[in-house]
N, C-alpha and C positions, 0 to 999 in steps of 0.2 A: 248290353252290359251284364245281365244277368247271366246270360249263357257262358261267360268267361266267367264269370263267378261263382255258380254253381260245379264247375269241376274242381274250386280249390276247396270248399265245402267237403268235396267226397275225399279229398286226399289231405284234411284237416290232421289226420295222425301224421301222415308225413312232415306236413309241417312244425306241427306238435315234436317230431323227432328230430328234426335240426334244430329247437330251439332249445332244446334238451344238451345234443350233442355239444353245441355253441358254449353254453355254459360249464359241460363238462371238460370241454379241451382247453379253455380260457385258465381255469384252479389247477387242471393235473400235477401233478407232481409238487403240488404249494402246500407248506405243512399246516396252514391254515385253510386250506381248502376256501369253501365258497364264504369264509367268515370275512374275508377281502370285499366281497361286494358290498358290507356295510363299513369296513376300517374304511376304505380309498373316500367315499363320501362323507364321512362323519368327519376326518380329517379336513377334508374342503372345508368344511360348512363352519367348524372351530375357526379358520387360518383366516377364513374370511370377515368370521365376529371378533376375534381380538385383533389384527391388523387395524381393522377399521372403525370399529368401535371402543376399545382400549387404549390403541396406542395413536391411530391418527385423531380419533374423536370424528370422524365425518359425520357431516347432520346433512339431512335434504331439507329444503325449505318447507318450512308449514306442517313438518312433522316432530314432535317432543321426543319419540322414542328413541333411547340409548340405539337403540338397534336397528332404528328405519335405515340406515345407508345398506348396514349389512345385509337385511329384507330383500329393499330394493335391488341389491345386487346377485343375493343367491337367485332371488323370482328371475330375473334376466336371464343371468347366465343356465339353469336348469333348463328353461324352458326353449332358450338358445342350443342348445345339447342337446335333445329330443330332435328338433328339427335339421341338428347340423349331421347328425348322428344316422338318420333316416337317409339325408338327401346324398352324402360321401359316401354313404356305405352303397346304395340304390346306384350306384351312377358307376359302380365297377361289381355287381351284384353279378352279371352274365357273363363276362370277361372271367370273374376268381371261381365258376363254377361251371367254364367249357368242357372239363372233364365229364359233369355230372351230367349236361345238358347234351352230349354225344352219346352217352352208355346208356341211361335209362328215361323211359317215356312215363311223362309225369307233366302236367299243368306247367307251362311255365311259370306264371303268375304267382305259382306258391313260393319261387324266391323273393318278391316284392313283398309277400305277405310274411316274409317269415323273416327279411328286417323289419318292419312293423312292428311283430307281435317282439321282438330282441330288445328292439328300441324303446317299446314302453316296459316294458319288462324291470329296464334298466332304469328309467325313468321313475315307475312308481316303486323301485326303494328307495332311492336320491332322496324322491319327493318325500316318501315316509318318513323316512330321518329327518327332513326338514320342517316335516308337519309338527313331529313327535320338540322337536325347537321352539318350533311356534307356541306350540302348550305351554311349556315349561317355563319360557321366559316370558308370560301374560301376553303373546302377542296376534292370540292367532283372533282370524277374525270373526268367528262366530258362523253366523247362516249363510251370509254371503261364500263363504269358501264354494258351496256348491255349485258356484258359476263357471267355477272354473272348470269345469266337466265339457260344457259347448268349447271352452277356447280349445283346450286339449285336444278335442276332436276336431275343431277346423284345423288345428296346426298339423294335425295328423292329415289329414286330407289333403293339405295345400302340400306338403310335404315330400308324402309318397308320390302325390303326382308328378309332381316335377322331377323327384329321383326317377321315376319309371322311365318319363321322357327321357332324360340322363342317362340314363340306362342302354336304353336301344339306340341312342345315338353312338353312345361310347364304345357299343361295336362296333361302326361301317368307320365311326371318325375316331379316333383315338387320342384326338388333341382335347377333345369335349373333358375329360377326365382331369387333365393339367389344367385348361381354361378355366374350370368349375372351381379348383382348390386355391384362387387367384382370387376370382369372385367372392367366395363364402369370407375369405379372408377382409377386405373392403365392408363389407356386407354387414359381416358384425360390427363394426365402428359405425356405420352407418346406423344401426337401430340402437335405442336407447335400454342399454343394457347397462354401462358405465355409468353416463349420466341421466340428469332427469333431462325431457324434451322441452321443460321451462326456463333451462340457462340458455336455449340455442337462440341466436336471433330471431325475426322472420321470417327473412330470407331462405336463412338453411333449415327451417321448420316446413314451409312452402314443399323445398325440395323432397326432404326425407319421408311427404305426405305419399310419394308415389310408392315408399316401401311396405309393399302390404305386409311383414312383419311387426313395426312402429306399432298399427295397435292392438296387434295382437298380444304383445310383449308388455306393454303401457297398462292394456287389461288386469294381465294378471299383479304384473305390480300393484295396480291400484288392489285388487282384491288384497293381496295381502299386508302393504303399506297401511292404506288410508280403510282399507274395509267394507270399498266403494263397490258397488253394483258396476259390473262395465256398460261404456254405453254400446250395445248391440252396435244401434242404426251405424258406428265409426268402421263395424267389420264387415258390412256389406262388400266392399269393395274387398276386402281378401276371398271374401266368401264366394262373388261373383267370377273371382279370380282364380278359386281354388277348382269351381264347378270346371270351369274353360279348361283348366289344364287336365281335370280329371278321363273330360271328354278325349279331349285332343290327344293325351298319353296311352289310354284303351285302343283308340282307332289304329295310334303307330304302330302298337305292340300287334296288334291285331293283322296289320298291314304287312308287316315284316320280321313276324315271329317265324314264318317259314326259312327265310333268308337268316336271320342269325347265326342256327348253327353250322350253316355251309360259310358264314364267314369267320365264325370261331375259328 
C-alpha cells in the first residue's frame, strides 16, 4: 500500500494543481467569483431553518430545540454530500480524464486523491457556515463536536474506496456508472437523513442495520442534535467494512491499472 502511496506524495503539487484548476474553472467568468461557494450554502442552510423550523414547526422527539429538525437534517444531508459527492464523482474519475491519462505519466491514484482533497474542500466550508449557525443560534455542542473528526474520516475512507472500486470497474463495464446513480439514489432514503431511526418499526430498523452509512450519519447527528459522544463500538462494522474495500480497491487498481488506459 505504501508503495502506491508514496508516488502521490511526490506528485502532491500536482494534485495541489487540479484542485486549484477545479475551483477555478467552476467561478470563471461569475461576477461573483468564488463568493458563490459560500452564497450556494448559506442559502441551503437558511431554506432549510425557516421551511422547517418557521413555517412547518418540525420537532424530533425528545429534543426542545426550535431547530433540532433543521440540525438533524442539515447534519444528514452535509455529511450525505461528502460521501455522495466522493463516491459519483470517483466512479467516472478515469473515464472524464482519458485524455490526461493517455498524454501524460503521472500516479494514477492522484486522480482518486484529488476528488478527496475537492470533496472535503467543499465539505469544510458547508460545514463552516454551518458551524458558524450552530454558534449563533446557542446550538453548537461544545467539546463533543471533536468526535466528529474520526466519523469524517471513516466516511472518507469508506467512501473513496468504494469510488475507486467504481472507478476501475466503470472502465471495462460501463453499466457500473448508470447502476451506481440508481443505487445512491434508494441509498439515500435508506439512511436516516430525513427521518430519525426512532419512527421506523423493527422490522425496517433490523434491515437498514446492514447500511454501514446508518450509523455513521446517526453519529454525527447525535453530535450535533443531542451533544452525544457517538457510540464507536455501532461503527465497527463500517469501519471493518471500509478497511475490506480499502484493501480490495488498491489490489484492483493495482491489478489493472496497466489495462485501463489501453481500454480508455
Amino acid at each position: 500500500m505504501l508503495a502506491l502511496l508514496r508516488p502521490v506524495w511526490n506528485y502532491r503539487g500536482f494534485v495541489f494543481g487540479n484542485v486549484k484548476r477545479e475551483f477555478q474553472s467552476r467561478y470563471r467568468n461569475s461576477l461573483l467569483g468564488a463568493a458563490w461557494i459560500f452564497f450556494q450554502p448559506l442559502a441551503q442552510i437558511l431554506v432549510y431553518t425557516i421551511v422547517f423550523s418557521q413555517i412547518m414547526h418540525a420537532k424530533l422527539p425528545s429534543v426542545a430545540s426550535t431547530f433540532g429538525y433543521s440540525i438533524h437534517l442539515c447534519a444528514g444531508i452535509l455529511t450525505w454530500g461528502l460521501f455522495a459527492e466522493i463516491t459519483t464523482r470517483s466512479q467516472s474519475m478515469f473515464l472524464e480524464n482519458a485524455n490526461l491519462l493517455k498524454k501524460l505519466n503521472f500516479p494514477r491514484l492522484c486522480l482518486p486523491v484529488t476528488i478527496v482533497a475537492i470533496g472535503l474542500l467543499n465539505f469544510s466550508i458547508v460545514f463552516g457556515l454551518f458551524t458558524i449557525f450552530l454558534v449563533v443560534t446557542g446550538n453548537f455542542p461544545g467539546l463533543v463536536f471533536v468526535s466528529l473528526v474520526p466519523l469524517i474520516a471513516l466516511l472518507v475512507v469508506f467512501g473513496a474506496s468504494l469510488g475507486l472500486i467504481l472507478g476501475v470497474l466503470n472502465v471495462f463495464f460501463r453499466d457500473v456508472g448508470q447502476l451506481f446513480g440508481i443505487v445512491i439514489t434508494f441509498w439515500f432514503w435508506l439512511t436516516p437523513i430525513v427521518y430519525p431511526v426512532a419512527i421506523l418499526p423493527e422490522r425496517v430498523k433490523q434491515i437498514i442495520a446492514f447500511n454501514p452509512m446508518v450509523n455513521l450519519v446517526e453519529g454525527v447527528q447525535g453530535v450535533l442534535v443531542q451533544g452525544e459522544w457517538p457510540r464507536f463500538q455501532g461503527l465497527v462494522y463500517t469501519a471493518v467494512l471500509a478497511i475490506g474495500l480499502s484493501m480490495l480497491g488498491l489490489r484492483l487498481f493495482r491489478n489493472r491499472v496497466g489495462e485501463m488506459v489501453d481500454e480508455l
